[in-house]
C-alpha positions in Angstrom: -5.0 -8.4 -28.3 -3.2 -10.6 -26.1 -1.6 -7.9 -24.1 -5.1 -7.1 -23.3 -6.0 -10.3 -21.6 -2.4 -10.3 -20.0 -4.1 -7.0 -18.3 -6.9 -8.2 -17.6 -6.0 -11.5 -15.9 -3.6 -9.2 -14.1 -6.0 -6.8 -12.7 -8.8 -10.0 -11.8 -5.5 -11.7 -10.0 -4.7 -8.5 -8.0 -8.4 -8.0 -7.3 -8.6 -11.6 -6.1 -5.7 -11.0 -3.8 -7.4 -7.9 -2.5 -10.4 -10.3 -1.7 -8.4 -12.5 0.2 -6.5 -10.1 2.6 -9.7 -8.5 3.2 -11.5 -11.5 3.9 -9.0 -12.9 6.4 -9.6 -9.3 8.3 -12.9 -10.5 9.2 -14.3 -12.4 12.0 -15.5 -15.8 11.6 -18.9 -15.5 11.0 -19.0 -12.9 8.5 -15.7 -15.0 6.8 -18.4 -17.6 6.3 -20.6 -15.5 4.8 -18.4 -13.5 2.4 -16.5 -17.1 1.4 -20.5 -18.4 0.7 -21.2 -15.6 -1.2 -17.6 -16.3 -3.6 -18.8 -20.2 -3.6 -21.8 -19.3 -5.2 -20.4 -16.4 -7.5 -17.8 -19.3 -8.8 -20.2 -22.0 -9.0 -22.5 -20.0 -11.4 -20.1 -19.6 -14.0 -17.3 -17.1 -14.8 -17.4 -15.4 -18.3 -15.8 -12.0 -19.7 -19.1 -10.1 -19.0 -19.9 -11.2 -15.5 -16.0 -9.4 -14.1 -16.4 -5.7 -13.4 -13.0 -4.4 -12.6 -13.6 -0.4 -11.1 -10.3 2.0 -11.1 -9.7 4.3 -8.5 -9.7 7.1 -11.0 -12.5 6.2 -13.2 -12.6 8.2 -16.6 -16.1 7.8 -16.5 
C-alpha cells in the first residue's frame, strides 16, 4: 500500500512541476489568472478524491 502513495505523490509532484513550466510560458496577465485559479484550487482543500491524474495512454 505504501508503494502506492509513493506513486501517487510521484505522479501529483511531476504534474505539479508540469504546471509550473507551463505557467512561467505565459504572459503576465494570463500568469495571474492561471496562479488565481491554483490559489483557489489549494485554498478549498486537497483530499485523495479531488486529484485526477490522466495518462497519456489511458486504458480506459
Amino acid at each position: 500500500m505504501e508503494g502506492d502513495f509513493k506513486d501517487y505523490e510521484l505522479c501529483i509532484n511531476v504534474a505539479l512541476e508540469n504546471a509550473k513550466k507551463r505557467i512561467n510560458l505565459l504572459d503576465s496577465t494570463d500568469r495571474e489568472c492561471v496562479l488565481e485559479e491554483y490559489k483557489e484550487w489549494i485554498n478549498d482543500g486537497l483530499s485523495k478524491q479531488t486529484i485526477l491524474l490522466l495518462r497519456e495512454d489511458p486504458i480506459i
